[in-house]
C-alpha positions, 0 to 999 in steps of 0.5 A: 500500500505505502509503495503505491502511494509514493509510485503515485506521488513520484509520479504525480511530482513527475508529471506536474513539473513537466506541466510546469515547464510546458506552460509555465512560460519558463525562459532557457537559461542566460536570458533575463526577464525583461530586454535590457535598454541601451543606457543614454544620459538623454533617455530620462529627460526624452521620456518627460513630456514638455512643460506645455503639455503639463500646463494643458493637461493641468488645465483639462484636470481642472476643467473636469473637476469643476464638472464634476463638481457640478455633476454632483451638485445636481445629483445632491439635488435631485436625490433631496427632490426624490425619495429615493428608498422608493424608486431609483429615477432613471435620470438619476442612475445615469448622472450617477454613471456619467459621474463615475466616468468623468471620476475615472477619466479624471484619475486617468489623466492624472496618473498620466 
């Protein structure tokens, strides 16, 4: 009985390391993970986009804040207006989303 049970593992150590080494994406030996770039002093400051392109991307950052903050304002009203624990207004569910859209495109350019 003991020699089936470690046939069984023997074999099964056998068999999932082969599925490892088929699947697992492993690299032959001597290469890296990642292409390494070829080192110049100009890489870090090519790489930063121009001072106007910041100042734009400020001024549409803070364009859409300003929206945003109008899209909630809106909703802050229409929920007081509406007794919302009975229905949800369709209407409503839609400034919600697109609040959440602008939300997320705001993060998005701010990340860069």
């Amino acid at each position: 009985m003991l020699r089936g049970r470690r046939a069984f593992l023997g074999w099964f150590v056998v068999a999932w390391s082969s599925v490892g080494a088929l699947f697992g994406g492993q690299r032959p030996l001597g290469q890296s993970p990642r292409p390494e770039r070829p080192k110049d002093d100009d890489a870090p400051t090519s790489m930063q986009p121009p001072k106007a392109a910041l100042k734009e991307n400020e001024k549409d950052i803070k364009k859409d804040i300003e929206k945003l903050f109008q899209l909630a304002s809106e909703l802050k009203a229409e929920v007081e207006k509406t007794d919302s624990s009975v229905v949800l207004s369709l209407p409503l569910l839609r400034k919600a989303e697109e609040i959440e859209k602008l939300a997320r495109e705001i993060k998005n350019r701010a990340k860069g």
